[in-house]
mmCIF file of the N, C-alpha and C atoms, coordinates in Angstrom:
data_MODEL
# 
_entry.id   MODEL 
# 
loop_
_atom_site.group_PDB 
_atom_site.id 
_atom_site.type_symbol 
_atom_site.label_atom_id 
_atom_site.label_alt_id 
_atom_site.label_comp_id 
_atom_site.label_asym_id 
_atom_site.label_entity_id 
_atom_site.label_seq_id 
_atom_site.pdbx_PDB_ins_code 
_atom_site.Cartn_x 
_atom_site.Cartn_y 
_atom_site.Cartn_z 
_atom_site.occupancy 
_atom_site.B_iso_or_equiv 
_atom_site.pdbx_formal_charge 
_atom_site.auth_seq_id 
_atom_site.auth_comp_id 
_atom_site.auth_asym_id 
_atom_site.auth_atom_id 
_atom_site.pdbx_PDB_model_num 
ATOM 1   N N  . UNK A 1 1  ? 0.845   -1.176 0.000   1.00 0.00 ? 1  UNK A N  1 
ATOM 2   C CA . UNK A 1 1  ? 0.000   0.000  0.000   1.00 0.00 ? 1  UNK A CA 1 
ATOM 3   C C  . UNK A 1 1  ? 0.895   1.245  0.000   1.00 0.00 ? 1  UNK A C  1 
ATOM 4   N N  . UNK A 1 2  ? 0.953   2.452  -1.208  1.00 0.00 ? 2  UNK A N  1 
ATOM 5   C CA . UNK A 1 2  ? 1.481   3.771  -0.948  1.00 0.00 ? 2  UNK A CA 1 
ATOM 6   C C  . UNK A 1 2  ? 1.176   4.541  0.096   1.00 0.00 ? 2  UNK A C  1 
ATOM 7   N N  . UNK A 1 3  ? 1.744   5.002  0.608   1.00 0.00 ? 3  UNK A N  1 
ATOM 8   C CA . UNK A 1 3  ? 2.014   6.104  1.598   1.00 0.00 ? 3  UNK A CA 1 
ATOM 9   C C  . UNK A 1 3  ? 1.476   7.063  1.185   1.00 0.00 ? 3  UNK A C  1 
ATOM 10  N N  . UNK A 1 4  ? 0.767   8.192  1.753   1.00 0.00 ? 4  UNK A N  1 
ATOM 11  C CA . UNK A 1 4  ? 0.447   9.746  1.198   1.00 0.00 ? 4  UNK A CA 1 
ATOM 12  C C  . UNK A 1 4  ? 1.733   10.395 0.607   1.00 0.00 ? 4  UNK A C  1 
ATOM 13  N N  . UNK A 1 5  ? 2.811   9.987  1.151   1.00 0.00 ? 5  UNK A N  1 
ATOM 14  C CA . UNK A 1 5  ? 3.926   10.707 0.936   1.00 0.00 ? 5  UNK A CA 1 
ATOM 15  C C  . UNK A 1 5  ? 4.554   10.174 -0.451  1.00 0.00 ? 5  UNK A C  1 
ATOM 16  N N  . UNK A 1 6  ? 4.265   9.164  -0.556  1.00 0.00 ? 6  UNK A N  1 
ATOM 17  C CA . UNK A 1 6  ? 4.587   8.655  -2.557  1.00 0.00 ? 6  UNK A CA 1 
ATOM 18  C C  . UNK A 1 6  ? 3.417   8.596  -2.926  1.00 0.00 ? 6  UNK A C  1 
ATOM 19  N N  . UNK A 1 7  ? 2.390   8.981  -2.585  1.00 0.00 ? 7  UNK A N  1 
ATOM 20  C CA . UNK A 1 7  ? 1.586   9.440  -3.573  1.00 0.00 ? 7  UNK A CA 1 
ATOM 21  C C  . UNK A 1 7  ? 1.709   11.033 -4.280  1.00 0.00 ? 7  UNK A C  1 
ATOM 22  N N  . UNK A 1 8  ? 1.686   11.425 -2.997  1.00 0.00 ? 8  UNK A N  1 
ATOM 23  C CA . UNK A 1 8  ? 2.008   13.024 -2.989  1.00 0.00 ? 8  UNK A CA 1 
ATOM 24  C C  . UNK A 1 8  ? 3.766   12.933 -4.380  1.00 0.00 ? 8  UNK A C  1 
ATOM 25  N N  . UNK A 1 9  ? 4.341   12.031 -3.682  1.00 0.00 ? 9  UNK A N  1 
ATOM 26  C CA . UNK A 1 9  ? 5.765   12.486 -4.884  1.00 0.00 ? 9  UNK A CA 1 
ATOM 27  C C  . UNK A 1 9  ? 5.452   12.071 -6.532  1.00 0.00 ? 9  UNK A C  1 
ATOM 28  N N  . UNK A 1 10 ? 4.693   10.884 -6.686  1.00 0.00 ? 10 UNK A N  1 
ATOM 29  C CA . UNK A 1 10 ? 4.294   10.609 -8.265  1.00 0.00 ? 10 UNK A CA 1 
ATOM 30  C C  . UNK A 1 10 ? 3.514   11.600 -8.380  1.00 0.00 ? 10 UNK A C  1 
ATOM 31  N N  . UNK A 1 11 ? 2.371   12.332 -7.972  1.00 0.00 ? 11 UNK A N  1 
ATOM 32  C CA . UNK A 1 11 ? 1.822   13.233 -8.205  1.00 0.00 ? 11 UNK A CA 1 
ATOM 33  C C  . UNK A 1 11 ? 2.491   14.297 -8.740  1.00 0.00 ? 11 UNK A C  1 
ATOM 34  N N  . UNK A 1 12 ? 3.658   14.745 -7.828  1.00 0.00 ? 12 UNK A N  1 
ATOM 35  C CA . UNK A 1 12 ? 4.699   16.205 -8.156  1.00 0.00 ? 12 UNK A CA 1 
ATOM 36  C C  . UNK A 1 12 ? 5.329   15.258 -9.841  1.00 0.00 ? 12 UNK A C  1 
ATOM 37  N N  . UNK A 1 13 ? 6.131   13.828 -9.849  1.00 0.00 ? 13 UNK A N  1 
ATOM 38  C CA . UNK A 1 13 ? 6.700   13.865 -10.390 1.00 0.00 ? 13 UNK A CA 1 
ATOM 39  C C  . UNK A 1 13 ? 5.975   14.211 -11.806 1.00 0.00 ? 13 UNK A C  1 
ATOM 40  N N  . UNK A 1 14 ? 4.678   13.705 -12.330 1.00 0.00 ? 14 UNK A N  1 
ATOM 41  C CA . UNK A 1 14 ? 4.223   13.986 -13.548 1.00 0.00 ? 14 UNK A CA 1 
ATOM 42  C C  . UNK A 1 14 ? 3.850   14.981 -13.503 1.00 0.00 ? 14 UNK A C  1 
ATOM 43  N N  . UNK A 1 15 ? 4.114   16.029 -12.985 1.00 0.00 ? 15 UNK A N  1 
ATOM 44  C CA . UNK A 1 15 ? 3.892   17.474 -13.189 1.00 0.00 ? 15 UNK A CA 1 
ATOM 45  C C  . UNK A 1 15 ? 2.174   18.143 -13.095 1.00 0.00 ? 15 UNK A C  1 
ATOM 46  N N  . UNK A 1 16 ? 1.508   17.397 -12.087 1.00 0.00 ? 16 UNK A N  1 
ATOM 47  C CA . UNK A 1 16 ? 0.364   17.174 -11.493 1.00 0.00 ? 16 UNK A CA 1 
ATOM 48  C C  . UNK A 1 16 ? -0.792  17.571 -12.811 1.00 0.00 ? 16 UNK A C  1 
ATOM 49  N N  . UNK A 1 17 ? -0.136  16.143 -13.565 1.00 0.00 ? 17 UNK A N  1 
ATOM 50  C CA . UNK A 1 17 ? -1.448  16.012 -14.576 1.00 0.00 ? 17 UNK A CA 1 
ATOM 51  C C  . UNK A 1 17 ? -1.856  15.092 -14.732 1.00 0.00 ? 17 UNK A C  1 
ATOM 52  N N  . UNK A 1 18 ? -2.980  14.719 -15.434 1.00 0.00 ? 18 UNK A N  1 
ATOM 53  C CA . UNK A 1 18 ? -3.376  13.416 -15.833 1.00 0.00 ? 18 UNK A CA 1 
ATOM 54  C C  . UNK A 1 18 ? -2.655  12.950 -17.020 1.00 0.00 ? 18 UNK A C  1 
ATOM 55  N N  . UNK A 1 19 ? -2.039  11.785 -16.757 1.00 0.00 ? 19 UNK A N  1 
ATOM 56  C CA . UNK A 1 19 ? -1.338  11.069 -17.494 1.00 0.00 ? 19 UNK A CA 1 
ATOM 57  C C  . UNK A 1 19 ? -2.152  10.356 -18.905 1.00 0.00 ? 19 UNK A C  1 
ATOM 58  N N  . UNK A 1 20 ? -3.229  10.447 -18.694 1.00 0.00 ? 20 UNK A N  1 
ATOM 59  C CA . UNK A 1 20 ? -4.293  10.003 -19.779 1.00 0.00 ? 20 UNK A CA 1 
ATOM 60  C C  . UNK A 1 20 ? -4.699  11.236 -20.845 1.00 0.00 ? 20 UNK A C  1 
ATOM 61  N N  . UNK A 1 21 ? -5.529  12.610 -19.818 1.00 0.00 ? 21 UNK A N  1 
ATOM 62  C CA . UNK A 1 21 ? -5.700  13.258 -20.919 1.00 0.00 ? 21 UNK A CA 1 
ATOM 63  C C  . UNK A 1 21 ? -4.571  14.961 -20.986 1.00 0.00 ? 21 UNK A C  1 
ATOM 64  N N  . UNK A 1 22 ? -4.195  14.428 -19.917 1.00 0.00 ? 22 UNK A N  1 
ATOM 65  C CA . UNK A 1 22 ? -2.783  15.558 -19.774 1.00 0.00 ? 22 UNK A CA 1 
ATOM 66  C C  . UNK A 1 22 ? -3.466  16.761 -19.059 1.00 0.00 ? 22 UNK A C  1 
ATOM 67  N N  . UNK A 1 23 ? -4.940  17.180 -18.514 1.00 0.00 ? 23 UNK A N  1 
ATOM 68  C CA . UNK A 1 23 ? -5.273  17.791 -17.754 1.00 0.00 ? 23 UNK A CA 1 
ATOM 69  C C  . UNK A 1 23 ? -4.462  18.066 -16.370 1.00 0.00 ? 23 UNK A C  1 
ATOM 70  N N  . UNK A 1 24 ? -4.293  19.691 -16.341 1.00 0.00 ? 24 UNK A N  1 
ATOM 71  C CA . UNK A 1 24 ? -3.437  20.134 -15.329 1.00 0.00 ? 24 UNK A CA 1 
ATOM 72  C C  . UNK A 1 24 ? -4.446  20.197 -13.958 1.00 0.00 ? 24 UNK A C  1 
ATOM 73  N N  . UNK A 1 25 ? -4.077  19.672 -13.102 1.00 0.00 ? 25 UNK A N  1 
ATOM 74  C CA . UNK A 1 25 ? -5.109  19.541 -11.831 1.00 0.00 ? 25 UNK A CA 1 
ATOM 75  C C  . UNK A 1 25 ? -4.302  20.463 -10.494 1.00 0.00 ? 25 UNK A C  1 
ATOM 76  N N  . UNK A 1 26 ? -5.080  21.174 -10.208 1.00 0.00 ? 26 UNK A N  1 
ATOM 77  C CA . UNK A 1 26 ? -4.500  22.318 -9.065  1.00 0.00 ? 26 UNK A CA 1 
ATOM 78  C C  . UNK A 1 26 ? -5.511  21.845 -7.728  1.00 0.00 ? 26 UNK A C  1 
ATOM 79  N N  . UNK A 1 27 ? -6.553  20.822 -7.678  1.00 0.00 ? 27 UNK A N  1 
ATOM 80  C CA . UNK A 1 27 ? -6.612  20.499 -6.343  1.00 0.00 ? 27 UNK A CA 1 
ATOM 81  C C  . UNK A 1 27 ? -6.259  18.936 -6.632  1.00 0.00 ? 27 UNK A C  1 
ATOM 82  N N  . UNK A 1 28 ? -5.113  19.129 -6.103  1.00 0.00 ? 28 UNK A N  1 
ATOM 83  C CA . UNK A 1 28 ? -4.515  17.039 -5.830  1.00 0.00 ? 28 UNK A CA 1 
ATOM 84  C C  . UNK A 1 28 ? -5.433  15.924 -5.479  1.00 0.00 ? 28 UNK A C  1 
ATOM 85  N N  . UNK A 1 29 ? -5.864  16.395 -4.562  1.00 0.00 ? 29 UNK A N  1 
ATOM 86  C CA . UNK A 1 29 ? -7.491  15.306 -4.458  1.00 0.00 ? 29 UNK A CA 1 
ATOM 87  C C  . UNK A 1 29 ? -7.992  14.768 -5.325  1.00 0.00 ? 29 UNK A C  1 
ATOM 88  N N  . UNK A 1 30 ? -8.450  15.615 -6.707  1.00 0.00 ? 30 UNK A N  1 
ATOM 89  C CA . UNK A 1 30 ? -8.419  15.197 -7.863  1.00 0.00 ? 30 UNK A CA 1 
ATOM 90  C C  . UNK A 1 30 ? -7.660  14.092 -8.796  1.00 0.00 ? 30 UNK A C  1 
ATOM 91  N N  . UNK A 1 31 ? -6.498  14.204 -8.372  1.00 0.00 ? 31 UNK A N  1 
ATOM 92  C CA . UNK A 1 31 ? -5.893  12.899 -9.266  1.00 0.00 ? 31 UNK A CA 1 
ATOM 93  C C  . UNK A 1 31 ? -5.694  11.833 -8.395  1.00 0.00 ? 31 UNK A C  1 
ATOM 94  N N  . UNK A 1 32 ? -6.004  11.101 -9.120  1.00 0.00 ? 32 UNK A N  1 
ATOM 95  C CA . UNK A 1 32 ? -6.072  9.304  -8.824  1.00 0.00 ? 32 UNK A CA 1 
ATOM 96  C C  . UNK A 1 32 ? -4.958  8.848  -9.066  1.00 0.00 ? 32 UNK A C  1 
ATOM 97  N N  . UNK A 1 33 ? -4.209  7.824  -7.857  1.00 0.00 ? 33 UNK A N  1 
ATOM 98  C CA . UNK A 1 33 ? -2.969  6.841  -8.245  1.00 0.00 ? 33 UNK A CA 1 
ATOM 99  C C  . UNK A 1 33 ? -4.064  5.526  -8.543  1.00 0.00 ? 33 UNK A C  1 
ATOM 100 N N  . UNK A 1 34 ? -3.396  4.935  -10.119 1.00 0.00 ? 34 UNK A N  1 
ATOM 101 C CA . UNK A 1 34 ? -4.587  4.232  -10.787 1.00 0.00 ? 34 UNK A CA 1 
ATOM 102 C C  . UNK A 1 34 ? -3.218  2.597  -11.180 1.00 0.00 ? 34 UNK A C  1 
ATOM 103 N N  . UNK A 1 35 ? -3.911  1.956  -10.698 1.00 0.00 ? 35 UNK A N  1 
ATOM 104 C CA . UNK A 1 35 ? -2.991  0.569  -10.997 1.00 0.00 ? 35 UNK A CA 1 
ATOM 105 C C  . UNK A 1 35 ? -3.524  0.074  -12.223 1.00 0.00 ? 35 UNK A C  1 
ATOM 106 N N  . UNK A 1 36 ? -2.240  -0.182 -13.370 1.00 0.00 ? 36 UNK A N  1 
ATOM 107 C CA . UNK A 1 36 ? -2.610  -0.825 -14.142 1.00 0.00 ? 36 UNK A CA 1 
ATOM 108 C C  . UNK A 1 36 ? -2.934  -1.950 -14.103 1.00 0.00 ? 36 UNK A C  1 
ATOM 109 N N  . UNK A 1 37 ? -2.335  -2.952 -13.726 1.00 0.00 ? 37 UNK A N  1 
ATOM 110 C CA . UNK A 1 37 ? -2.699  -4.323 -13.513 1.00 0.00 ? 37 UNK A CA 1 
ATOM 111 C C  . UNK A 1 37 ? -3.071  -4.359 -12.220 1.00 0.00 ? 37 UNK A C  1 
ATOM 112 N N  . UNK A 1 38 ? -4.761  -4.350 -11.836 1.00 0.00 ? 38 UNK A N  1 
ATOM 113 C CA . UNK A 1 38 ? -5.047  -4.546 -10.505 1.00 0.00 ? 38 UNK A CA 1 
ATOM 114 C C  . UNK A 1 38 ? -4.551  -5.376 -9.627  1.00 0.00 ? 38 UNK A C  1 
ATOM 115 N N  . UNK A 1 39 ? -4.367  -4.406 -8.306  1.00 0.00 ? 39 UNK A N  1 
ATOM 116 C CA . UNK A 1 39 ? -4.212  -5.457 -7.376  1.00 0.00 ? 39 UNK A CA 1 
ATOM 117 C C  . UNK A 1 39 ? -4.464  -6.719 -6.781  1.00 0.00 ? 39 UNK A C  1 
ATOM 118 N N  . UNK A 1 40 ? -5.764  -6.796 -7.404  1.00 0.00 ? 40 UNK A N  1 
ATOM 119 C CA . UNK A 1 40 ? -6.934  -7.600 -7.089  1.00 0.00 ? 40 UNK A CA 1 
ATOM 120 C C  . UNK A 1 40 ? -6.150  -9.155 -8.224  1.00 0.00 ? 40 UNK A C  1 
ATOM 121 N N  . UNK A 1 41 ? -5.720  -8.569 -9.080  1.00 0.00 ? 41 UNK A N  1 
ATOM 122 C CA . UNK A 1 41 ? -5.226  -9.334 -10.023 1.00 0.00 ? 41 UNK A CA 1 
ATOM 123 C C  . UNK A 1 41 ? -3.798  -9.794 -10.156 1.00 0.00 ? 41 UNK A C  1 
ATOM 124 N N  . UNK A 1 42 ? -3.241  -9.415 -9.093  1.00 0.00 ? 42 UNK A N  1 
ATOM 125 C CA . UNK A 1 42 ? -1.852  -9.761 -9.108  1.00 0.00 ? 42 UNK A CA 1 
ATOM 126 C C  . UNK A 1 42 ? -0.780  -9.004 -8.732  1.00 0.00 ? 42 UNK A C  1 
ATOM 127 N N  . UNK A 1 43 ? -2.049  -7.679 -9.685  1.00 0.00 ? 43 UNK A N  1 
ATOM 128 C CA . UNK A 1 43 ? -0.750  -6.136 -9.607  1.00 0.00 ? 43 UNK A CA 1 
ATOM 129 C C  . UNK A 1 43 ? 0.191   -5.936 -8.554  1.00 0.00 ? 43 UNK A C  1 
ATOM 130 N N  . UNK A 1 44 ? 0.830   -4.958 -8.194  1.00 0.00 ? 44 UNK A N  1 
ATOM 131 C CA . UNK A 1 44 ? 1.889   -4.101 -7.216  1.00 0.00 ? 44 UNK A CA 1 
ATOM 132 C C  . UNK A 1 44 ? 1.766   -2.815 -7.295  1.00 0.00 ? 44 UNK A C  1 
ATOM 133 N N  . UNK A 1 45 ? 2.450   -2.059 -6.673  1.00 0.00 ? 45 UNK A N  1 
ATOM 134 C CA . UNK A 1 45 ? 2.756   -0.914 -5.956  1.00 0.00 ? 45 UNK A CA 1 
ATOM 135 C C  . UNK A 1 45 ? 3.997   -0.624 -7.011  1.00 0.00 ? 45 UNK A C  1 
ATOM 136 N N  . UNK A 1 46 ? 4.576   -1.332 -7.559  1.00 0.00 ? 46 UNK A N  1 
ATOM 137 C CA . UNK A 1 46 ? 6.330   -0.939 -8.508  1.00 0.00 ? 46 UNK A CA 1 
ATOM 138 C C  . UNK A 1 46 ? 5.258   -0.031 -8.957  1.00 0.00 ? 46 UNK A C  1 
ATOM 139 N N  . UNK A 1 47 ? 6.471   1.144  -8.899  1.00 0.00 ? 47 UNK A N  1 
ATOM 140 C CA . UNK A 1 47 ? 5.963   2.602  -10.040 1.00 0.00 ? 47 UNK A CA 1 
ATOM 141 C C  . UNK A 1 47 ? 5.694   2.358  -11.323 1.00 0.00 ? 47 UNK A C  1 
ATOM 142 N N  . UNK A 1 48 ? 5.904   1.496  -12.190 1.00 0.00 ? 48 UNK A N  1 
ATOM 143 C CA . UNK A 1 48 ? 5.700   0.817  -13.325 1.00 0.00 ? 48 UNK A CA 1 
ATOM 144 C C  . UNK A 1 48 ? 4.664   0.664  -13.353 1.00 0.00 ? 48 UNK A C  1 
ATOM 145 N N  . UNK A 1 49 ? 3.664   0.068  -12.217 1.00 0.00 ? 49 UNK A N  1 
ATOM 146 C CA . UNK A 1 49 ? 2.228   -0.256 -12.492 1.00 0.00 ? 49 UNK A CA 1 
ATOM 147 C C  . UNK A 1 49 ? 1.438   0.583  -11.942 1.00 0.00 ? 49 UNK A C  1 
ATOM 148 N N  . UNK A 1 50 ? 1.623   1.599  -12.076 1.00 0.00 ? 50 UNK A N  1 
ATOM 149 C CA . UNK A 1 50 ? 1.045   2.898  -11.483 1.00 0.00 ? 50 UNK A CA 1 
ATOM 150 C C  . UNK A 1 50 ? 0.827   4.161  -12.228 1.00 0.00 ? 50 UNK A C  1 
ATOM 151 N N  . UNK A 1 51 ? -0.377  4.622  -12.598 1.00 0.00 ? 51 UNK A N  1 
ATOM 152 C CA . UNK A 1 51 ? -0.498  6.107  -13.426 1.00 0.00 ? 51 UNK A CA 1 
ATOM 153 C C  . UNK A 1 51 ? -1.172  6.889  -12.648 1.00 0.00 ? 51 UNK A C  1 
ATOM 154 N N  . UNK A 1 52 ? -0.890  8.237  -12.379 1.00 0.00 ? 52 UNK A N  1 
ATOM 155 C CA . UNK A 1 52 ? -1.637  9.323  -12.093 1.00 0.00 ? 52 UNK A CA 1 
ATOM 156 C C  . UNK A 1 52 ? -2.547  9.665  -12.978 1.00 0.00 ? 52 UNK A C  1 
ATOM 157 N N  . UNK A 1 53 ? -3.885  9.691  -12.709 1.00 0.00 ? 53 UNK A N  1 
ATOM 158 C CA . UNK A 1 53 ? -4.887  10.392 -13.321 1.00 0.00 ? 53 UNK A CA 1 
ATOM 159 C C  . UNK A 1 53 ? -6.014  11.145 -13.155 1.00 0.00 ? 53 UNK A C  1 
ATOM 160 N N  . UNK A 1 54 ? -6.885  11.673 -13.733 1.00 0.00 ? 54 UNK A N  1 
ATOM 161 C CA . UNK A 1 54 ? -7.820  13.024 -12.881 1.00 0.00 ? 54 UNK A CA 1 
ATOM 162 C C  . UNK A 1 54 ? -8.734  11.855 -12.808 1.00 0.00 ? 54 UNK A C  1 
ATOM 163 N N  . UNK A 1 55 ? -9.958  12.524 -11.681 1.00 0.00 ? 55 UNK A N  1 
ATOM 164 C CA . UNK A 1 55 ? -11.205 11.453 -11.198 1.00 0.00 ? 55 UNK A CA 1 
ATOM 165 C C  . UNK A 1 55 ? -11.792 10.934 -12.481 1.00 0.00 ? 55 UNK A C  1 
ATOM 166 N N  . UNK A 1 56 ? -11.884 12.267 -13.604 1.00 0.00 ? 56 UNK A N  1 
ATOM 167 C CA . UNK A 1 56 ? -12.774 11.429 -14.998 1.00 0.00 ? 56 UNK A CA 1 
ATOM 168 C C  . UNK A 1 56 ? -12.355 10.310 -15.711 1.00 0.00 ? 56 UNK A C  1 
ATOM 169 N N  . UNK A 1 57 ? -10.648 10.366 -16.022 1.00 0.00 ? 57 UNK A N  1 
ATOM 170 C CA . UNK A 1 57 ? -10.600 9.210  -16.733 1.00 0.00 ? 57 UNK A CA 1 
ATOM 171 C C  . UNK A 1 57 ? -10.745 8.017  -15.850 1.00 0.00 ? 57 UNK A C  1 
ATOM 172 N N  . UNK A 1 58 ? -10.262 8.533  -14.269 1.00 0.00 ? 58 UNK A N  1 
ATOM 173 C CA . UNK A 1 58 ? -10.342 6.493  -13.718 1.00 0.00 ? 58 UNK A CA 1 
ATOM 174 C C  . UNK A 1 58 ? -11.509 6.168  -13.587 1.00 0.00 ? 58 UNK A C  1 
ATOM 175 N N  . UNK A 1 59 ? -12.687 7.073  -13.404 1.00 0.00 ? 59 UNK A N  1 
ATOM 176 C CA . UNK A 1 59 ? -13.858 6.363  -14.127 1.00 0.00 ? 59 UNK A CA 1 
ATOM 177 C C  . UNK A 1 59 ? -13.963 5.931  -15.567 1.00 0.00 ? 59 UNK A C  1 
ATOM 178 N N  . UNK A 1 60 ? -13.591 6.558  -16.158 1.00 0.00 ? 60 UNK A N  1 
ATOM 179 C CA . UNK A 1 60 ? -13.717 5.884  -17.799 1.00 0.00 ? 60 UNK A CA 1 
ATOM 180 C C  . UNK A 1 60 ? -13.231 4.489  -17.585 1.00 0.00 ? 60 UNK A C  1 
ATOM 181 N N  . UNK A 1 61 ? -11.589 3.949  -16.833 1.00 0.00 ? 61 UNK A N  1 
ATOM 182 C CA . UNK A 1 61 ? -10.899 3.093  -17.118 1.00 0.00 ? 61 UNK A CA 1 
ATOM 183 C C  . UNK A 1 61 ? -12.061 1.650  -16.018 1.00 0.00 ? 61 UNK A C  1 
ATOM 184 N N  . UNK A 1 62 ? -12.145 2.709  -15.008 1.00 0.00 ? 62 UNK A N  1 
ATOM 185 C CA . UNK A 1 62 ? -13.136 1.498  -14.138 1.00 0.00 ? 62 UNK A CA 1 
ATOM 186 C C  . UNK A 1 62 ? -14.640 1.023  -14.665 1.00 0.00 ? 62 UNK A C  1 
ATOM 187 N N  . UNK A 1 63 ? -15.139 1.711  -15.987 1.00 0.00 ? 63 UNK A N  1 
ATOM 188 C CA . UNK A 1 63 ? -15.899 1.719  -16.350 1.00 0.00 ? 63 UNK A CA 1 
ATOM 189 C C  . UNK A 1 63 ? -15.883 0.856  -17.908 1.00 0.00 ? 63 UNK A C  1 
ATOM 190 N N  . UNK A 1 64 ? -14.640 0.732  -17.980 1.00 0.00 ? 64 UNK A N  1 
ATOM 191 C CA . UNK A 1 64 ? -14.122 -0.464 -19.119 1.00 0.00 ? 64 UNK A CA 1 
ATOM 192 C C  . UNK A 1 64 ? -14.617 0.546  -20.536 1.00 0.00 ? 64 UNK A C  1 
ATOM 193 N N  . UNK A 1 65 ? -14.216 1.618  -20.622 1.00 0.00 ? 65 UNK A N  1 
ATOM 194 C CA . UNK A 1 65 ? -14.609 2.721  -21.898 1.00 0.00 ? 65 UNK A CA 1 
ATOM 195 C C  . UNK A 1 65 ? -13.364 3.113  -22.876 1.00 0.00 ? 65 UNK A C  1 
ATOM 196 N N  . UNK A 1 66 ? -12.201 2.948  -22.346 1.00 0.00 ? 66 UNK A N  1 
ATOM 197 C CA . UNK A 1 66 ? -11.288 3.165  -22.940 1.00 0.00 ? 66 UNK A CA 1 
ATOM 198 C C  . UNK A 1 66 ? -10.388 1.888  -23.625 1.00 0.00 ? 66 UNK A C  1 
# 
């Protein structure tokens, strides 16, 4: 499980956007740490399986639309 404190740093590191539609987000709350390969499924925590994104697309992605 991430820490607030690496969440908070992948957040700074992509330059607090969504990695999907590149939307610049100025309240952090807003972006989602989004596992590619669910946890549920095997996934991890490696930064590799991990994207920052705003609340809309990880609904799109949890919503199987993209």
């Amino acid at each position: 499980m991430l820490t607030n404190k690496q969440k908070e740093c992948l957040k700074e590191f992509v330059g607090f956007k969504c990695e999907v539609c590149h939307k610049q987000e100025s309240d952090l709350n807003r972006l989602n740490i989004h596992h590619i390969n669910a946890t549920y499924q095997g996934g991890n925590d490696n930064f590799r399986n991990l994207q920052v994104i705003c609340e809309k697309c990880h609904r799109i992605y949890h919503y199987h639309e993209f």
